[in-house]
C-alpha positions in Angstrom: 94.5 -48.5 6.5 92.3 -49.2 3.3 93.7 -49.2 0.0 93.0 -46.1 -2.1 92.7 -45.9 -5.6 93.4 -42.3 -7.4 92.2 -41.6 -10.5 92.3 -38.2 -12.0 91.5 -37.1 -15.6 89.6 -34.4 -17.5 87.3 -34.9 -20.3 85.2 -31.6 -21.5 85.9 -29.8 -18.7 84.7 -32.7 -16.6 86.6 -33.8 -13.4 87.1 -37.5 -12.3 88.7 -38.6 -9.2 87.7 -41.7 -6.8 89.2 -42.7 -3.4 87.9 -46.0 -2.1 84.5 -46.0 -3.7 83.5 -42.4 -3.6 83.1 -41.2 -6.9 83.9 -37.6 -7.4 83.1 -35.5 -10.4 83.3 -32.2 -10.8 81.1 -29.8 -13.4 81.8 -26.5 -14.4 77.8 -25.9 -15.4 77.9 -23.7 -17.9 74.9 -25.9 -19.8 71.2 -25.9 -17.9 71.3 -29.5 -17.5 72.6 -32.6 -16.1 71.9 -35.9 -18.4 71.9 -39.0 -16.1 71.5 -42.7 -17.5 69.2 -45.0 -15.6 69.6 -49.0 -15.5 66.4 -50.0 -13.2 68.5 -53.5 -12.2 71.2 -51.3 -10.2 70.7 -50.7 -6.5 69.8 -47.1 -6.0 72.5 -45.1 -4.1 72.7 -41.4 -3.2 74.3 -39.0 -5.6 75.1 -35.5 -4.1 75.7 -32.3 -5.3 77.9 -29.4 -3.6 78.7 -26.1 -4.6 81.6 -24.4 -2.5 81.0 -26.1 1.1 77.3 -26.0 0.5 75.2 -29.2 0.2 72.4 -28.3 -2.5 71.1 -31.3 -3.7 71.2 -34.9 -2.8 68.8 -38.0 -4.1 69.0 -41.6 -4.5 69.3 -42.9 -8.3 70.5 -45.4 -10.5 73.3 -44.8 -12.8 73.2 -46.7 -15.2 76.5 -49.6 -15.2 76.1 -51.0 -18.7 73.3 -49.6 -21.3 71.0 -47.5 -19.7 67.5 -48.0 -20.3 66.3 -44.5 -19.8 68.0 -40.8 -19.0 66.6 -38.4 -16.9 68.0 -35.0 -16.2 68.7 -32.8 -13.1 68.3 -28.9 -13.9 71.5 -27.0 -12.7 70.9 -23.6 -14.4 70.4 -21.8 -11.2 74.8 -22.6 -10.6 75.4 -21.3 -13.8 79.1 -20.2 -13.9 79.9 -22.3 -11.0 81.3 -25.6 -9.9 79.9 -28.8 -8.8 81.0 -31.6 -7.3 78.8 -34.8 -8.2 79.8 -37.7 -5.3 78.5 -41.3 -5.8 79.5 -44.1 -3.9 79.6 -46.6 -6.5 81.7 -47.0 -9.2 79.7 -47.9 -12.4 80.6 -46.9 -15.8 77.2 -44.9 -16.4 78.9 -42.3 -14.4 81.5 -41.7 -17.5 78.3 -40.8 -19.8 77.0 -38.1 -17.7 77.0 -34.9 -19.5 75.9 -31.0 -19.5 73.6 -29.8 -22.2 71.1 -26.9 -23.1 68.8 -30.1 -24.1 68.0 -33.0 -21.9 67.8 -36.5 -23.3 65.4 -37.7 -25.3 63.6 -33.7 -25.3 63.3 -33.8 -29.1 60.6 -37.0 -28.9 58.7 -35.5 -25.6 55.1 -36.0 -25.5 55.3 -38.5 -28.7 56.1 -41.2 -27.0 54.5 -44.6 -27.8 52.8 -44.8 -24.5 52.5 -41.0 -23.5 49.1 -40.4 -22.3 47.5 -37.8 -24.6 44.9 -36.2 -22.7 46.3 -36.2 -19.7 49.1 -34.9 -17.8 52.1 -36.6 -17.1 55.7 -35.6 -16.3 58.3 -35.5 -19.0 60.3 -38.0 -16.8 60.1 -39.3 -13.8 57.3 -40.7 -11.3 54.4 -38.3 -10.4 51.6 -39.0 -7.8 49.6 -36.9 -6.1 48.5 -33.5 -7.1 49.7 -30.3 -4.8 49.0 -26.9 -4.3 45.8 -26.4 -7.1 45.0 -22.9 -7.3 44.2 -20.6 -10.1 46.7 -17.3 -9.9 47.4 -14.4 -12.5 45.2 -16.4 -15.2 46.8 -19.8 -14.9 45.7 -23.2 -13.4 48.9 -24.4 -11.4 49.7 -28.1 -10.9 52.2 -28.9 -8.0 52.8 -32.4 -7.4 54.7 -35.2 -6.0 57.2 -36.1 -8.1 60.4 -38.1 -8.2 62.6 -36.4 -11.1 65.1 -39.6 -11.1 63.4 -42.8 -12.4 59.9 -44.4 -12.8 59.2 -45.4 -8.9 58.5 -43.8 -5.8 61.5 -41.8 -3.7 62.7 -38.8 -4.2 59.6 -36.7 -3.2 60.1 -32.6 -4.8 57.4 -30.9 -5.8 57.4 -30.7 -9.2 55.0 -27.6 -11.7 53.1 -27.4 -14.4 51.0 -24.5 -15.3 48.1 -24.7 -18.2 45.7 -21.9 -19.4 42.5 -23.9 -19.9 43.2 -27.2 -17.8 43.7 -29.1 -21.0 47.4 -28.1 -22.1 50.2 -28.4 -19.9 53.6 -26.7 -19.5 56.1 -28.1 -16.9 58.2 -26.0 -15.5 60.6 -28.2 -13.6 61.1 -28.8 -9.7 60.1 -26.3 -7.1 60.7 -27.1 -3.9 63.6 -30.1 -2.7 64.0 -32.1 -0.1 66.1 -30.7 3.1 66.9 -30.9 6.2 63.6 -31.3 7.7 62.6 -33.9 5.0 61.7 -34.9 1.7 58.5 -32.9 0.6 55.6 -34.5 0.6 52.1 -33.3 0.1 50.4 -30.5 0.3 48.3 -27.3 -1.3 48.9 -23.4 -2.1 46.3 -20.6 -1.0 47.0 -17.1 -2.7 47.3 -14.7 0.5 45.1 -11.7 -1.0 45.1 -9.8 2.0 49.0 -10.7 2.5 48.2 -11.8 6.6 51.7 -13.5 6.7 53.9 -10.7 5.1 55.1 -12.0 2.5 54.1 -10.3 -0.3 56.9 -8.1 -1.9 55.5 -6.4 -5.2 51.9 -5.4 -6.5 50.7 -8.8 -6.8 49.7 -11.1 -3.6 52.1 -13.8 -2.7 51.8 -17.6 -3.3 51.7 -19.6 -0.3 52.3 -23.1 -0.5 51.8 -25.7 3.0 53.7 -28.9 2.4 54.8 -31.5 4.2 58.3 -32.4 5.7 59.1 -36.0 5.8 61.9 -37.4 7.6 62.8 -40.9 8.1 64.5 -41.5 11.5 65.1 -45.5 11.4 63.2 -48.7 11.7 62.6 -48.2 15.4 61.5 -44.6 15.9 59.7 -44.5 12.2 59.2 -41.2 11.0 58.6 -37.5 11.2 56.2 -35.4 9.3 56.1 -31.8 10.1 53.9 -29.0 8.0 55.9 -26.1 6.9 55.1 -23.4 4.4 57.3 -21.3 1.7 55.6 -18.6 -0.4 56.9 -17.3 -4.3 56.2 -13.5 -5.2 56.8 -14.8 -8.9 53.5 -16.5 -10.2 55.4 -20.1 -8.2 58.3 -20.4 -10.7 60.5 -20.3 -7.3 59.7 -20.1 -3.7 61.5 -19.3 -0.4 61.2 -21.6 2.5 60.1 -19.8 5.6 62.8 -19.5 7.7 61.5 -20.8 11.3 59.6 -24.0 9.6 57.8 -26.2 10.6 55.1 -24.7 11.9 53.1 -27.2 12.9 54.7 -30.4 14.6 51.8 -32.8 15.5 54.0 -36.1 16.4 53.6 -35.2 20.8 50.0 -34.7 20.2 49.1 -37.5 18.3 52.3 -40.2 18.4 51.9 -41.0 15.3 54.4 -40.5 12.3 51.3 -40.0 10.0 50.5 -36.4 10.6 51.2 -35.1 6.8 48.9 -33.5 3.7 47.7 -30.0 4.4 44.8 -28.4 2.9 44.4 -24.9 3.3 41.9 -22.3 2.4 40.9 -18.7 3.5 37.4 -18.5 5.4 35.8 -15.1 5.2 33.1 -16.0 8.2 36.1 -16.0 10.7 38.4 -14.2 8.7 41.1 -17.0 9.2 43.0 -19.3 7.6 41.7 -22.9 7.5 44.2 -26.2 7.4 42.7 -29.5 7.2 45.5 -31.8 8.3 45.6 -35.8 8.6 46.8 -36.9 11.4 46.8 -40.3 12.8 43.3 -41.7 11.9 41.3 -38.8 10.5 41.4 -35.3 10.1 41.9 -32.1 12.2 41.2 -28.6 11.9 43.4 -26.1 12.4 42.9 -21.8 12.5 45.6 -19.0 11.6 46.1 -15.4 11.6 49.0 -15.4 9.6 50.0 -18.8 8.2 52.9 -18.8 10.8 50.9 -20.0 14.1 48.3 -22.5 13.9 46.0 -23.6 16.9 44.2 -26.9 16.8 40.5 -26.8 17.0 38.8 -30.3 16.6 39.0 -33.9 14.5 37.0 -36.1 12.4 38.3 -39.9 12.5 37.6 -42.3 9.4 39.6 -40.6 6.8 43.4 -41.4 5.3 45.6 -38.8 4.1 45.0 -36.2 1.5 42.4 -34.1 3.1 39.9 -32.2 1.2 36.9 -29.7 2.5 34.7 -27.5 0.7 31.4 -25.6 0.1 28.5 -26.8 -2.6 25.2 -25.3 -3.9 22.5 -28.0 -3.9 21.2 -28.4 -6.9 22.9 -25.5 -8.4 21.1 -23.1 -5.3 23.3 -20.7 -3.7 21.2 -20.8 -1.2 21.6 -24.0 0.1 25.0 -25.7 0.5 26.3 -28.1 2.2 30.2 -29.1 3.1 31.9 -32.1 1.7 34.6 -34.1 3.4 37.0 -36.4 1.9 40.0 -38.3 2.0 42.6 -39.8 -0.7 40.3 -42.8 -1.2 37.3 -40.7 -2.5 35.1 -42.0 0.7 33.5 -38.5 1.3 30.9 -37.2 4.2 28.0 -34.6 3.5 27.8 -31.7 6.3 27.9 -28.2 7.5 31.4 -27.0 8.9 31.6 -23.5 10.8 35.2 -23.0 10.6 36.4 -25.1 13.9 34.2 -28.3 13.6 32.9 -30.4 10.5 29.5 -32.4 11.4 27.9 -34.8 9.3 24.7 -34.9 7.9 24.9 -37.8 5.9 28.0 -40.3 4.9 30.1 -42.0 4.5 29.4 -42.3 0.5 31.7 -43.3 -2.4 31.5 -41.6 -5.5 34.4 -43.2 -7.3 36.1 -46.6 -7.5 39.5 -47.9 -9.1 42.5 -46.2 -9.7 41.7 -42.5 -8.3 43.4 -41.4 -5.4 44.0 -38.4 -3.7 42.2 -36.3 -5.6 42.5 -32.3 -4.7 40.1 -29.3 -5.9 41.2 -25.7 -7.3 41.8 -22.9 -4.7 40.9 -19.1 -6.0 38.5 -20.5 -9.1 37.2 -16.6 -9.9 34.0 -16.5 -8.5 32.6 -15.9 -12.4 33.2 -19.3 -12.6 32.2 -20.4 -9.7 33.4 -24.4 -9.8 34.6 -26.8 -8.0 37.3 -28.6 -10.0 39.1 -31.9 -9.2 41.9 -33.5 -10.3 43.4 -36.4 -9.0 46.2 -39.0 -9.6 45.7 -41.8 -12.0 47.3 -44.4 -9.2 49.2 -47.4 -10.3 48.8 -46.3 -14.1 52.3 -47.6 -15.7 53.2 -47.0 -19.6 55.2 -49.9 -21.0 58.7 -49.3 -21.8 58.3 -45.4 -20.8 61.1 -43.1 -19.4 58.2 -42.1 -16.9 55.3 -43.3 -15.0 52.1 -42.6 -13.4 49.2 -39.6 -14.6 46.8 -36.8 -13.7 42.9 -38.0 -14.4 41.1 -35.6 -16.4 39.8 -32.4 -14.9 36.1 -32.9 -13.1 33.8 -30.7 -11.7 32.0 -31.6 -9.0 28.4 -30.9 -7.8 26.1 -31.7 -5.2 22.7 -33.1 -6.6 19.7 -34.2 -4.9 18.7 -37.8 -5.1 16.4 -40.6 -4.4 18.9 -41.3 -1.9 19.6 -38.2 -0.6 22.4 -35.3 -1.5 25.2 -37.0 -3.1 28.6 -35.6 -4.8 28.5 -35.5 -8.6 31.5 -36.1 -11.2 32.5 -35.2 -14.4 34.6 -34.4 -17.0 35.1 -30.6 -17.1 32.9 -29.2 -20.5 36.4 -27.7 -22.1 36.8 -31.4 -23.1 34.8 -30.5 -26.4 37.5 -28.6 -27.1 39.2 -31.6 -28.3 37.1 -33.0 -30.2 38.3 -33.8 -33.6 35.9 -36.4 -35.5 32.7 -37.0 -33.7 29.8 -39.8 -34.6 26.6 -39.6 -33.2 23.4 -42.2 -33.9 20.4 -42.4 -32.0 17.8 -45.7 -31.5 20.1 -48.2 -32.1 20.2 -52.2 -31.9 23.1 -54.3 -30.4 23.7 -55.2 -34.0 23.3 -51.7 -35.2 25.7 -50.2 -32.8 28.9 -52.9 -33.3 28.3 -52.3 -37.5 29.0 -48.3 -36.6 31.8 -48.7 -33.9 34.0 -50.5 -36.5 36.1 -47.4 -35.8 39.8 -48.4 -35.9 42.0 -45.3 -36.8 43.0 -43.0 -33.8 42.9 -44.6 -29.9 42.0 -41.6 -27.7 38.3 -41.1 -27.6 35.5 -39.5 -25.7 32.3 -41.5 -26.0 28.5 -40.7 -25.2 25.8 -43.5 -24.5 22.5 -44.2 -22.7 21.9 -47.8 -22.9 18.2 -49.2 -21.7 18.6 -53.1 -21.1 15.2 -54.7 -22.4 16.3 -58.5 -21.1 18.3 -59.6 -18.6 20.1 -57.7 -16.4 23.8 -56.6 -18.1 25.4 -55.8 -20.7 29.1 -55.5 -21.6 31.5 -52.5 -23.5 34.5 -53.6 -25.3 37.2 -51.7 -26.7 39.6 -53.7 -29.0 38.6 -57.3 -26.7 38.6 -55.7 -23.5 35.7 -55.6 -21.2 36.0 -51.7 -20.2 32.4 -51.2 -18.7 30.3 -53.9 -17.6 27.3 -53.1 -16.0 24.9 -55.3 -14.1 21.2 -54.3 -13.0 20.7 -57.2 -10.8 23.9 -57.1 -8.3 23.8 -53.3 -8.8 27.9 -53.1 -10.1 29.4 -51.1 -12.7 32.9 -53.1 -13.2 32.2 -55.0 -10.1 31.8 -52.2 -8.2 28.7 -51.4 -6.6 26.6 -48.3 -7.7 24.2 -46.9 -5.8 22.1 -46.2 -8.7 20.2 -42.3 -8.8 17.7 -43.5 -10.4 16.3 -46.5 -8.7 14.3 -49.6 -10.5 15.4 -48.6 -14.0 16.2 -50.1 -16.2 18.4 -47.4 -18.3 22.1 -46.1 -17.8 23.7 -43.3 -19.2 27.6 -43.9 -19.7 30.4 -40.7 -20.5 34.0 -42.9 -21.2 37.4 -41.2 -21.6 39.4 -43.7 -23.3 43.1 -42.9 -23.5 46.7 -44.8 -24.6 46.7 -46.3 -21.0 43.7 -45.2 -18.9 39.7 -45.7 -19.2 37.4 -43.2 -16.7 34.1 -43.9 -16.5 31.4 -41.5 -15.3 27.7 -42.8 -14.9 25.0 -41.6 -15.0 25.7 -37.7 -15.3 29.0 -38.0 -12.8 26.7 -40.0 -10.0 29.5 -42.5 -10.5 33.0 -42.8 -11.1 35.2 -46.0 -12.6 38.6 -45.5 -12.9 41.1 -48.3 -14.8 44.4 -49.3 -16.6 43.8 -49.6 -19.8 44.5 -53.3 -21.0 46.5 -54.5 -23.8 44.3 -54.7 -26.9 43.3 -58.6 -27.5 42.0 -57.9 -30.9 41.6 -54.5 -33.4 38.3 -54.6 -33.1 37.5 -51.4 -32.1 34.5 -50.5 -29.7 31.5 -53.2 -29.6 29.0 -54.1 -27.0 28.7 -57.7 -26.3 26.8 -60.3 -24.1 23.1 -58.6 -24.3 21.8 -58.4 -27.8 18.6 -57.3 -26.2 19.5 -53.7 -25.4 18.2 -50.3 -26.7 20.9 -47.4 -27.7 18.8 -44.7 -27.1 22.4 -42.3 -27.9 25.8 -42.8 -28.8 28.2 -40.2 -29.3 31.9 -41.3 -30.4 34.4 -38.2 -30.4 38.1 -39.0 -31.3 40.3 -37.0 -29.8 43.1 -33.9 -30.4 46.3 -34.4 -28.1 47.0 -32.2 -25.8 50.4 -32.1 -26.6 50.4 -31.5 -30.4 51.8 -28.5 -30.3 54.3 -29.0 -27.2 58.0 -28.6 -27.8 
């Protein structure tokens, strides 16, 4: 028999006991969160939390054994008035310093953080990648996505919320759907069921249906299950109900594969069904529904990984005349026509975007007064130094399809409420090398949105710095805009126009009207310099527009 240690002792109506290693503590939440301290050198372990005999949340953390180097917080308002037992099964002293409060650590300097992106979203703590469930209901823009609530690395996959009015400032809401039996959730997209085909719908207003997917891990030699469930919310997404006989879709006999995951869905009015674009294995499939609940498979489309996208254009702005575009998480996309079973390409595969996007989504239900197609994706790999939370959203694009010297090709750029926060703008026109560095000696503020056509008279590149880092390079002669290569719209100039979003840790670049996309970390500033060009003296500045910008969060709580 193994020893047992007892230890029992109340502090604030907290409850310690251990046997063995199995730390016990118990909460009587009468606070609306849980503050837990994070030491990033500790193993991560699972911490549990029952209520009664029920198991209602479990994830793997960190607690902290020694000073912790960040807190995050778990929100247990919804058990209120009840008790719950927190199991770990380590002993470590950070468990001693977890505590109930109305505030969560480290709320009162939110958003102001030395590193916090500022026109961008990012989650108040935690890891976020990629977006979920866009759509547009009851006048808000929703933001589900991927999010681990319980340090700055992946694990842990909830979908976390944020809701904004104008796609520019956020509110987060907290977590809305956790991991259970089926899984952890992974991604996926919401569709707002206006005609309420799957019954959901229990007031005046159309449910919320979110498809996600379930990931379960079933050891090194059988891999992994992903299955694609659905739950719906009848209050505007702040909570939703899993539907009872999930999943309803379970791919892994058809395919075996473990990667069957990432559904997109939309309603198409030519069929009247439901539409889910679903990767599985090495491409993706289509699926059709009646009712959300029973989904028959129709055809596939290899070449694409994860994240599945698929949607209707205008050419040129020509209702007209559309076309479909296909994509992936990579931003490799296809040009075609899709009749609600089968996508065929017309032309593809193209990239319109390099770097550090990845799986970008688009809006569901945009009001047809609108009328556009916006993206956003996830800033991938973008860390903040020293942060309590990691990773970002890019900035809201629309994108078009244009007609080119090359064919129809998928446009990007930045969405035109970005003028909204503009604070101080500069703007010159016909300027030198020489000219141009004299005005850019702009030092105070470091989030900016900056304008320029650039004609290079000699040679073939030139070079854009911000504070000693190269942030776009562009050369004519190996066709590259930060050694990527650009197939140009405009073919034998000698021009580019440039549109740069510079922010605390992130640079986008757009060329050329959105033809192009760069996306990058934003380097540690070498000098305090400012913005220069460098390398080619002999260029023309036909434009250059510098905005500095407002944060978004300026007046967040």
């Amino acid at each position: 028999m193994k020893n047992t240690l007892l230890l029992s002792f109340m502090v604030c109506g907290i409850y310690l006991s251990a046997q063995d290693t199995l730390q016990r503590l118990t909460f009587d939440i009468d606070k609306k969160y849980l503050n837990l301290p994070i030491q990033m050198l500790e193993d991560r372990n699972q911490m549990t939390f029952t209520s009664g005999d029920e198991l209602v949340r479990y994830f793997d953390i960190r607690i902290s054994n020694g000073e912790p180097d960040y807190w995050v917080f778990a929100d247990v308002s919804a058990f209120k008035g009840k008790k719950i037992i927190v199991k770990y099964p380590k002993s470590v002293s950070g468990l001693s310093k977890i505590y109930q409060s109305d505030i969560w650590a480290g709320q009162d300097s939110v958003y102001r953080e030395t590193n916090r992106p500022q026109i961008h979203f990012s989650s108040r703590r935690g890891w976020n990648n990629d977006p979920n469930g866009l759509v547009y209901y009851d006048s808000e823009y929703h933001l589900f996505y991927q999010h681990n609530p319980y340090e700055t690395h992946w694990g842990n996959m909830h979908w976390g919320h944020a809701v904004s009015k104008d796609l520019l400032h956020w509110e987060e809401l907290g977590e809305v759907l956790y991991p259970d039996e089926l899984g952890a959730m992974f991604s996926g997209t919401a569709a707002i069921d206006h005609k309420n085909t799957a019954g959901f719908q229990t007031g005046d207003k159309p449910a919320l249906v979110a498809a996600y997917t379930a990931h379960k891990d079933l050891g090194e030699e059988k891999g992994a299950l992903e299955t694609q469930c659905i739950a719906y919310s009848n209050d505007g997404g702040r909570t939703f109900t899993k539907y009872e006989d999930n999943p309803v879709i379970d791919s892994k006999a058809k395919w075996n594969s473990s990667n069957t995951r990432d559904p997109k869905i939309f309603w198409y009015e030519p069929t009247q069904k439901w539409i889910m674009v679903l990767f599985e294995k090495d491409g993706h499939s289509f699926y059709n529904s009646d009712d959300f609940k029973e989904w028959t498979y129709q055809s596939h489309i290899v070449g694409f990984w994860e994240c599945p996208e698929l949607f209707e254009l205008p050419i040129d702005g020509d209702k007209n005349n559309t076309k479909w575009v296909i994509y992936g998480a990579s931003g490799t996309y296809m040009v075609g026509d899709f009749d609600g079973t089968k996508f065929t390409p017309t032309s593809g595969k193209h990239q319109y975007v390099h770097g550090q996007l990845y799986a970008a989504q688009t809006y569901n239900n945009i009001p047809a007064a609108d009328g556009r197609r916006i993206q956003l994706g996830w800033g991938q790999d973008m860390w903040h130094k020293g942060m309590p939370f990691s990773q970002l959203m890019l900035f809201p694009t629309e994108l078009t399809l244009r007609t080119t010297i090359n064919g129809v090709r998928l446009f990007n750029e930045p969405i035109k409420e970005i003028e909204q926060l503009h604070k101080k703008s500069y703007s010159w026109k016909n300027l030198t090398t020489q000219g141009a560095n004299e005005n850019l000696k702009i030092n105070d503020g470091d989030i900016f949105h900056i304008k320029m056509k650039v004609t290079i008279n000699d040679g073939t590149r030139f070079n854009f710095l911000y504070h000693g880092n190269s942030i776009a390079e562009y050369d004519m002669n190996f066709n590259t805009l930060n050694d990527a290569f650009y197939e140009n719209v405009d073919a034998g100039s000698r021009s580019i126009g440039l549109e740069i979003l510079i922010d605390r840790t992130s640079v986008e670049i757009f060329a050329d009207g959105g033809a192009f996309t760069v996306v990058s970390s934003l380097k540690e500033a070498k000098t305090n310099s400012g913005l220069a060009f460098l390398d080619n003296k002999n260029i023309k500045i036909h434009s250059l527009e510098v905005h500095q910008l407002k944060s978004i969060w300026e007046n967040a709580e």
